[in-house]
C-alpha positions as CSV (number, residue, x, y, z in Angstrom):
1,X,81.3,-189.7,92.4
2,X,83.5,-189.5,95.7
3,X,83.6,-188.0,99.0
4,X,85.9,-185.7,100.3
5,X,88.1,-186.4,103.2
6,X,85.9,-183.3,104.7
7,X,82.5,-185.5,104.4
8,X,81.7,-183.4,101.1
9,X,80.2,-185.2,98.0
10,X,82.3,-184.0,94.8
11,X,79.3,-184.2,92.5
12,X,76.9,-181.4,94.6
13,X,76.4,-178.0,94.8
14,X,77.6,-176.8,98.5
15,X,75.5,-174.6,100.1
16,X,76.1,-174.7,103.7
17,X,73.4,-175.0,106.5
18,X,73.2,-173.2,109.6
19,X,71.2,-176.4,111.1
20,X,73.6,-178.9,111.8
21,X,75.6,-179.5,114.8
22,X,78.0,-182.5,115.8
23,X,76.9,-186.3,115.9
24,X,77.6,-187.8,119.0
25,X,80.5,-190.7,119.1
26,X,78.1,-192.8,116.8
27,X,78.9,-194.3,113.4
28,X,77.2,-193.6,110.6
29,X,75.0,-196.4,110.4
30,X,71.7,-195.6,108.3
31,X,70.5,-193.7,105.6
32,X,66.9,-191.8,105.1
33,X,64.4,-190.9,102.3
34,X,62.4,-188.2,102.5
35,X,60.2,-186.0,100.2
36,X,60.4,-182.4,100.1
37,X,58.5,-179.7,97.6
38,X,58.0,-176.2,98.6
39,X,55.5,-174.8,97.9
40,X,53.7,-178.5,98.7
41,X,53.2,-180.1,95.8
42,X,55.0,-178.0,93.6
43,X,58.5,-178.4,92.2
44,X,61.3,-176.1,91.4
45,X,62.3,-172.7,93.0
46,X,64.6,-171.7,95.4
47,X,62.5,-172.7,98.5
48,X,63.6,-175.4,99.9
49,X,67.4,-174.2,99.5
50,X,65.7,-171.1,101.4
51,X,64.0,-173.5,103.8
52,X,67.6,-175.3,104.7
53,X,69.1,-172.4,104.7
54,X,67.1,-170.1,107.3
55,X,66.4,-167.8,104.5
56,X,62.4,-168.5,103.6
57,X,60.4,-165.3,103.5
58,X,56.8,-165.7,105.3
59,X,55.6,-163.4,102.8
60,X,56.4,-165.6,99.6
61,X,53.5,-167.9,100.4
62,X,51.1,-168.5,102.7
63,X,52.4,-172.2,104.0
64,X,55.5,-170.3,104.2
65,X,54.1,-168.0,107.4
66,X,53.6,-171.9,109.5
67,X,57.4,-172.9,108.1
68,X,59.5,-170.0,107.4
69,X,61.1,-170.4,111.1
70,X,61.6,-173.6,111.1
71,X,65.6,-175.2,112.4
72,X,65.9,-177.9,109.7
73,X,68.1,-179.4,106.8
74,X,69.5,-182.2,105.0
75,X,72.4,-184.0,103.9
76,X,71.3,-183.8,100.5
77,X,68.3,-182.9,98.0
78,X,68.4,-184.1,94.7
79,X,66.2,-182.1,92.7
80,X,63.8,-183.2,89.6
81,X,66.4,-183.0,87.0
82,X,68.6,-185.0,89.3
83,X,71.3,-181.9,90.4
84,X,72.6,-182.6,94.2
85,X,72.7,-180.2,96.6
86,X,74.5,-180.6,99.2
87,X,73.6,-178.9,102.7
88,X,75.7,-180.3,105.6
89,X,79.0,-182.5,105.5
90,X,78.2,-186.2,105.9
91,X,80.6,-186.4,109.4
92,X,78.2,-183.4,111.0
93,X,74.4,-184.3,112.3
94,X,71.5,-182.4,109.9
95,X,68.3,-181.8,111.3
96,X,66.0,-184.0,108.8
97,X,64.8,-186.8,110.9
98,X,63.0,-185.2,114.3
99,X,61.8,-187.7,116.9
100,X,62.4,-191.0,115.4
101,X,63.9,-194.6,116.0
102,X,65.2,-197.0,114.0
103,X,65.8,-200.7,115.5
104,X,65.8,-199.5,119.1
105,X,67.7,-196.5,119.0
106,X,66.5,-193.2,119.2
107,X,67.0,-189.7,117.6
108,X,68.1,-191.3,114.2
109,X,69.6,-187.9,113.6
110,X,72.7,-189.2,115.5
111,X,73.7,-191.5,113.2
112,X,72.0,-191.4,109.4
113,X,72.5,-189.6,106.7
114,X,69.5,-187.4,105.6
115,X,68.8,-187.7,101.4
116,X,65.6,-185.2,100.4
117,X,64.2,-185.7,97.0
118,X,62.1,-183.3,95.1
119,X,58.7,-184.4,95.4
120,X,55.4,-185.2,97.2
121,X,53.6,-188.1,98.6
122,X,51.3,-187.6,95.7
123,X,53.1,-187.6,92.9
124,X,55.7,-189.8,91.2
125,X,59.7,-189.4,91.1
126,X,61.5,-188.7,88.2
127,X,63.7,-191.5,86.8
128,X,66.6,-189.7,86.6
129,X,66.2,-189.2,90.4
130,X,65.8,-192.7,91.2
131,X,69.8,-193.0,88.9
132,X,70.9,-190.4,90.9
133,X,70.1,-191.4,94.2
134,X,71.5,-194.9,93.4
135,X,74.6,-193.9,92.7
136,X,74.5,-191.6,95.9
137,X,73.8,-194.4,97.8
138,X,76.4,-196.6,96.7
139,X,79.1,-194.0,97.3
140,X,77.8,-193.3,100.7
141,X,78.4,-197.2,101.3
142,X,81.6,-197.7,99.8
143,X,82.3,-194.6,102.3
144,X,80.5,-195.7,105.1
145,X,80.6,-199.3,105.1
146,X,78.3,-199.2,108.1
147,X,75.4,-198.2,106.5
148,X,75.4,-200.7,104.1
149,X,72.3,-202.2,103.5
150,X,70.4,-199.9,106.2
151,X,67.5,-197.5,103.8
152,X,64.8,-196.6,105.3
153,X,62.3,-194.1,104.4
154,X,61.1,-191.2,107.1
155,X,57.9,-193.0,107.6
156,X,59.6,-195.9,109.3
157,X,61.4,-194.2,111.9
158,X,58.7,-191.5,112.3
159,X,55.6,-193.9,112.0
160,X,52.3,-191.4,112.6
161,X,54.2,-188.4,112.6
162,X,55.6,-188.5,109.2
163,X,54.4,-189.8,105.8
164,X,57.4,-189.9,102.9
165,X,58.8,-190.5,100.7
166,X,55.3,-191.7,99.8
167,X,53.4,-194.3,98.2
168,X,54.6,-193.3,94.9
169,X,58.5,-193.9,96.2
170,X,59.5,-196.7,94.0
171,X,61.2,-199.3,96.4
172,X,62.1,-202.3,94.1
173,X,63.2,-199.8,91.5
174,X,65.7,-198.4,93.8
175,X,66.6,-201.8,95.3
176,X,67.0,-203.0,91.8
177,X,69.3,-199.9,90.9
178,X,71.4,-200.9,93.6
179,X,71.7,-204.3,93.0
180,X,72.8,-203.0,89.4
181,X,75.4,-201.1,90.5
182,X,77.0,-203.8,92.6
């Protein structure tokens, strides 16, 4: 797995999001878990990839109508069966983090790399997620050397406002994963 000189990973699916603009003079320095499943709670579809998009139709569901206008995206989702989509190039700011901070420094959007994973705060992950985003992980530090070390889920910089990846995110599986790979 490698990344592309233009900030692509060579092992996703592109599909490009409207909702990203460019980070200020900050380096990459952090990367965030989230959670996503659209409908909530329920997996596969082309919703999210609609959602990141700007492409959701109010009229598919009814969480949809409270969402479907929504400016947001990712770096990447990695989906149940571990297949990476890949949203917005690594070097550009994605919209996934909102108002957050992380060790001081606000609007985390400026300088961390945005990973969704299919799922819910009430279910677990898969394990070939949990491979997947190891190895995603690892690439993104060998790229961006200052990140290394710096995982955080969206609940930390968000405290109150935001919830995932969840209690059923598996830290010491992923920390052991990495570890692994080293």
């Amino acid at each position: 797995m490698r990344i592309s000189a233009t900030h692509w990973l060579d092992a996703a699916r592109h599909c490009p999001s409207p909702f990203f603009n460019q980070r200020p003079q900050a380096e990459i320095s952090l990367t965030v878990i989230h959670n996503i499943s659209l409908p909530p709670s329920q997996f596969g579809g082309p919703f999210i990839e609609q959602l990141f998009l700007g492409s959701l139709n109010a009229n598919d569901h009814p969480y949809f109508a409270e969402i479907h206008r929504l400016e947001v995206s990712s770096h990447l989702l990695i989906r149940r069966d571990a297949e990476i989509i890949q949203f917005v190039a690594f070097d550009q700011r994605a919209w996934h983090a909102g108002r957050s901070q992380y060790l001081g420094r606000d609007n985390c959007n400026d300088f961390s790399i945005g990973i969704e994973l299919e799922g819910s705060d009430d279910q677990p992950f898969e394990d070939a997620q949990y491979e997947r985003l190891a190895l995603v992980i690892k690439t993104l530090w060998q790229h961006y050397p200052e990140s290394i070390g710096r995982l955080v889920g969206h609940s930390e910089i968000a405290p109150g406002r935001k919830t995932d990846p969840g209690p059923f995110f598996d830290w010491p599986r992923l920390n052991q994963l990495l570890a692994e790979r080293r």
